[in-house]
N, C-alpha and C positions, 0 to 999 in steps of 0.2 A: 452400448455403454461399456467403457473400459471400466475394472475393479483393479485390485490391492488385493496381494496376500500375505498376509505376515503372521507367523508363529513367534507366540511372544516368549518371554523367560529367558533373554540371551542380552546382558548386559553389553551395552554400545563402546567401541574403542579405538580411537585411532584419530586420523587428521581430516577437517574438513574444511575447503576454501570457498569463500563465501562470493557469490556472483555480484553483478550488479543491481539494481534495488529498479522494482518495479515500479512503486511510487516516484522515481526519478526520471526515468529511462521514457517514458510517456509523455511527462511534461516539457523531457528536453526534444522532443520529435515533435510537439505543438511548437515549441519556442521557435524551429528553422523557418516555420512561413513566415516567419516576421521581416526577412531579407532575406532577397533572390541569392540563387549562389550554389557551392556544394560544401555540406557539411558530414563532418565522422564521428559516430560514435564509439568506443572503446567500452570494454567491460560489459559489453547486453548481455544481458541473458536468455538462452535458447524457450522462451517462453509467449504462448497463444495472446495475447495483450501485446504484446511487441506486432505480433504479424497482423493482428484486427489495427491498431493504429496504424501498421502500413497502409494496412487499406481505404483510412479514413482520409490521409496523406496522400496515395495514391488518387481517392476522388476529387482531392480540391486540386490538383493538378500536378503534383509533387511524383517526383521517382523516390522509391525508397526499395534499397537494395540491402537484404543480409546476409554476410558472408560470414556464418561463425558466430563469434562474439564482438563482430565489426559491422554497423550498419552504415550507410553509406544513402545519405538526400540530397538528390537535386531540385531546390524551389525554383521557378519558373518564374517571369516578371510578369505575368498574368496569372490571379488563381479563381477556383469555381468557389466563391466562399460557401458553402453548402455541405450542411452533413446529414445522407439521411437516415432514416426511421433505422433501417434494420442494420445499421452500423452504428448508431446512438444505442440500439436496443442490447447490444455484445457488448458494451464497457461505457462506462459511465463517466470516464474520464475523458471521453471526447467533446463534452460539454466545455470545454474548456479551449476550445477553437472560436468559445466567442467572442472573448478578448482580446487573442490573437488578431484573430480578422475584420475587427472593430477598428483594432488599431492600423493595420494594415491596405486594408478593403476599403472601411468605412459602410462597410454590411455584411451581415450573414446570416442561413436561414439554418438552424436547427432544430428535426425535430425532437419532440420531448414524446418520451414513452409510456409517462404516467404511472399508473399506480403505485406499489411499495416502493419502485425502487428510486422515485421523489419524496416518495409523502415522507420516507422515514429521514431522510437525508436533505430538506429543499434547498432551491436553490435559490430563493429570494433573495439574501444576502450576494449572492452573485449580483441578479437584475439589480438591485438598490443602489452599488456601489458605483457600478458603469453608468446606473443612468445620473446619477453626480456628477461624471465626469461628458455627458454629453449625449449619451446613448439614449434611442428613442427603440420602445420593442412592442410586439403586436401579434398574439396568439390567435393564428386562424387557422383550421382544420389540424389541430395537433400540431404546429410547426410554429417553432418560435421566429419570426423576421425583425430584424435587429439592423437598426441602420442609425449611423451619427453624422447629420445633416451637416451642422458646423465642424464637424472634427472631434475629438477627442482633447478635453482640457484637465489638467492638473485639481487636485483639489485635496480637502482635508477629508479623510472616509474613517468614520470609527464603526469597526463589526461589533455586533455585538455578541459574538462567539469567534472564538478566534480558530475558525474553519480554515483548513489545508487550499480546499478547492477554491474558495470564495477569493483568496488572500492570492494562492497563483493565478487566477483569471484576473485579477484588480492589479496586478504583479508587472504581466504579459501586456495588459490594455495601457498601461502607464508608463512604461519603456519609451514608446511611439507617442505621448499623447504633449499637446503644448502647456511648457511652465511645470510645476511642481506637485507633486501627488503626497499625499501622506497617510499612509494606512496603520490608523491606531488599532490595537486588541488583534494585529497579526499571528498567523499563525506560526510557531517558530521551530521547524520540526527541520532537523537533517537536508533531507531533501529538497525540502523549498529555497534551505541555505545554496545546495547545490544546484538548483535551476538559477540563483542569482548570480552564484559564479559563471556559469554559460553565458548567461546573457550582458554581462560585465565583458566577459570576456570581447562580445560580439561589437561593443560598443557605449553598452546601455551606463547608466550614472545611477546606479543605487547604493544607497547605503542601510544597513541596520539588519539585511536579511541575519533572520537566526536569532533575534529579537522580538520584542513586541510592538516595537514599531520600526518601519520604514520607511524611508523615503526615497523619492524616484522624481528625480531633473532628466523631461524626456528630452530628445534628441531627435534630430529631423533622418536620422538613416541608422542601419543597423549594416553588419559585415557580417558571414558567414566564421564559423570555426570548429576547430575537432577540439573535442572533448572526453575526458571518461569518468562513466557514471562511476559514484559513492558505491561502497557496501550496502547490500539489503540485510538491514539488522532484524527486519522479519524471518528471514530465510536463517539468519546465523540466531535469533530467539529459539525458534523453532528446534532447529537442531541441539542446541543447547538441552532444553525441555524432555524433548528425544531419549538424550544420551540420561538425564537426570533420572525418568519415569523410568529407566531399568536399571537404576542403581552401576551405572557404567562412569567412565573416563573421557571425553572427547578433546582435542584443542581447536579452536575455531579460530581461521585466521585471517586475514583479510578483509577484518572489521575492525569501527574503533569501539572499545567496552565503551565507552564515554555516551553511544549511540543509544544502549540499552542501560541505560543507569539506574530507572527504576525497576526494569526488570530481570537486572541481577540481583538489585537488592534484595527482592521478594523471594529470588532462588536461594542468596544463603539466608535470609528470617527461615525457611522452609528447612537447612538442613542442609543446602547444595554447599560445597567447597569449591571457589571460585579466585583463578590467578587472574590478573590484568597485564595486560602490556600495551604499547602504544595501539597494535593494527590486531591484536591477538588477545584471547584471555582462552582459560581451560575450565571446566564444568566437570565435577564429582559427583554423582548423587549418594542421597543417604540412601542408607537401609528401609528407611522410611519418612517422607515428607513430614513435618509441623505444619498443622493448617494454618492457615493466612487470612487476613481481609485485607482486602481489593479493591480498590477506584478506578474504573479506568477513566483516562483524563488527556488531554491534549498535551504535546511534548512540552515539557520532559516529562508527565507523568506517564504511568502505565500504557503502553497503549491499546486499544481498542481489538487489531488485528493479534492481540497475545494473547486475549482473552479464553478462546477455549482451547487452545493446549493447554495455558496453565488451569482450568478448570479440570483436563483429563490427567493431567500430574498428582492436582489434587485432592482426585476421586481414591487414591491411596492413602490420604492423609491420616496418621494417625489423631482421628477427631474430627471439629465443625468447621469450616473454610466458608468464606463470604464472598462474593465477588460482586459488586455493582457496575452495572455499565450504564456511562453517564455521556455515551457517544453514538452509540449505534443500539436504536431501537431493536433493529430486527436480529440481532446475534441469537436468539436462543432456539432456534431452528434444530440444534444439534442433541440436544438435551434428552430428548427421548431416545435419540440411538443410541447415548453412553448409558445409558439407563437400564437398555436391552445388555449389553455387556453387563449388566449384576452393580451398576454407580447409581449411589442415592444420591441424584440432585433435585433438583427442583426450583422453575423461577419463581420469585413473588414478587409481581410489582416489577422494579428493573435490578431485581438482586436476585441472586443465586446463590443459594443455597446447598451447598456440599458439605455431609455427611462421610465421613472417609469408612471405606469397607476394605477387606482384609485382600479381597482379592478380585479381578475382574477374570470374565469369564468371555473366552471368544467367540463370537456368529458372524452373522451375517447382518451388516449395518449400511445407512446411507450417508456418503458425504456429500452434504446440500451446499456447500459452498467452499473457494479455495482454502479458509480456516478451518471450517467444519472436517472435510477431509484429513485434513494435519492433522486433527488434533482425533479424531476416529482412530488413525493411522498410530499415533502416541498411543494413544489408550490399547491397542491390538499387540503393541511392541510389548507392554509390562503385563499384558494377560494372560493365562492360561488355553493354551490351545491356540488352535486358530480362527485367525477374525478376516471376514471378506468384508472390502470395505468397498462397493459402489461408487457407481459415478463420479470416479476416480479423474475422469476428464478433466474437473476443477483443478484438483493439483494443478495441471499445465499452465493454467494463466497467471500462477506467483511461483512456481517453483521448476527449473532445470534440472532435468534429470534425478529428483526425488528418488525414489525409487532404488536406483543406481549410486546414489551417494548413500544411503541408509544400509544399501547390502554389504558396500567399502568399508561401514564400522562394525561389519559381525550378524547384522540383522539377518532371519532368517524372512526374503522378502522377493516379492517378483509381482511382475503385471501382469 
């Protein structure tokens, strides 16, 4: 197991450019099976979820080649529609080949891995939506077999959560599928906008992406294209957060503030001093946070993945801070390690509860997941002494070179 070490008390300063967004960069490497051909990505980021979906790519028959921040697929006019167990079991987002290859195939077998990492997140909304539009599915021995006998036909689909994943898999299935689809209660987040530009690009007829509804006139072919992913305004949150929690300076640039709107606001209600510009904004932190209450909520609200850095920002707060999460059951995983650092939190129900104390103190802690790490990593930056922060691996599958950008703004920090 890789660790984090970081001695905190050294206010953050200077320039950070922000990669491209993992929540994007995933979805546009399902989008390529959609038509044979060779497509470019631009802007990836050197991150473990890029190279497990190669793999996933790589199994249904696809080349996927990364050079850099350049990936490079070749789709084949034959694919294995099939993803299995222990490559569904490494990212969750491969669930989302069944769309894809509904549309394409007109079958696929996916298995499902079961416990938390469905029950908290399911995917019902997924199966409900395709099977509207033709999709016939059949769970035997763990493995979902997904087949659309007549085809794949247009239809009216209203979610009744307006889910990320549920909304790109109904997205990707509808592209390819005959006559007109219409997905009411969509999800309307950045990235989804930007798998619609790709697939626009490739051919497809939608309108509304980045709304709460869209619509999609499929099309009987798609065309290959190069593309480059959006900002990951997680990765420029984050750092932002970073620079705040030790009372420093940063400018973040290569995102639009427009990306994080609720959660800049919640950094100046806090105290942070915050410039905007088109692709760039700049983050001051105060002397000490104002505590806050919190929602997190589907874009544009807060989101979910911002949740425990700003929780470890506002474990300094001078005062009581709230944060509810109204997205992700399983987030409070982390709570006892900040806790060990000398932070009164506490969940109750699906709120969290922060008491702000005067000062964190460093050990030795675990990051149980890519935010959980981050926001460990935050808390270690504005604390006294030093903090090892475990199972540092997660960083890798949302964030490039962490590590090495936090030491470029002053951080006393290594792996």
């Amino acid at each position: 197991m890789d660790s984090i070490r970081v001695v905190g008390g050294i206010p953050l300063s200077g320039t950070v450019r922000v990669h491209g967004a993992k929540n994007a960069v995933l979805k546009h490497m399902v989008a390529m099976l959609l038509a044979p051909g060779r497509y470019r990505l631009e802007n990836v980021p050197g991150i473990l979820d890029v190279d497990i979906m190669g793999e996933v790519l790589d199994h249904v028959g696809a080349t996927c080649v990364r050079r850099g921040s350049v990936v490079e697929v070749d789709v084949p006019e034959k694919l294995n529609p099939e993803a299995p167990l222990e490559l569904v079991r490494k990212m969750r987002a491969s669930i989302l080949i069944l769309g894809a290859l509904l549309a394409r195939v007109g079958s696929a077998r996916v298995a499902l891995p079961g416990g938390d990492d469905f029950g908290s997140r399911p995917i019902g909304m997924h199966l409900e939506g395709l099977e509207q539009m033709g999709a016939e599915f059949e769970l035997s021995h763990g493995v979902l077999e997904a087949s659309a006998p007549d085809g794949l036909s247009g239809t009216e689909i209203f979610l009744e959560f307006p889910s990320v994943g549920a909304t790109e898999n109904l997205l990707l299935a509808a592209v390819l599928a005959k006559g007109r689809t219409i997905i009411g209660n969509a999800a309307r987040e950045p990235e989804l906008a930007d798998l619609a530009a790709l697939l626009n690009a490739m051919g497809a007829k939608i309108d509304g992406a980045g709304t709460s509804t869209i619509e999609v006139m499929g099309v009987s072919s798609l065309t290959p294209t190069d593309h480059t992913v959006i900002a990951d305004r997680l990765v420029a949150g984050t750092y932002a957060l970073a620079a705040a929690s030790t009372g420093g300076r940063i400018e973040v640039v290569g995102c639009d503030p427009a990306f994080l709107r609720m959660e800049l606001r919640k950094m100046e209600a806090a105290g942070c001093e915050i410039e905007r510009g088109d692709d760039w904004f700049s983050v001051a932190g105060p002397d000490r946070p104002r505590p806050q209450d919190i929602a997190t909520l589907p874009y544009p609200g807060f989101h979910t993945d911002m949740h425990p850095q700003m929780v470890a920002f506002l474990a300094l707060a001078d005062g009581t801070s709230l944060v509810t999460e109204n997205v992700y059951a399983a987030r409070f995983r982390y709570l006892g390690e900040l806790n060990r650092m000398g932070a009164d939190v506490h969940a109750d129900g699906q709120h969290v509860v922060i008491r702000g104390v005067d000062e964190l103190s460093g050990c030795e802690v675990d990051g149980c997941d890519i935010r959980a790490a981050a926001a460990m990593t935050i808390a270690g930056l504005s604390a006294d002494g030093e903090t090892i922060v475990r199972d540092a691996e997660h960083i890798d599958r949302g964030y490039d070179g962490f590590v090495e950008t936090l030491r470029s703004l002053g951080a006393d920090i290594d792996r």
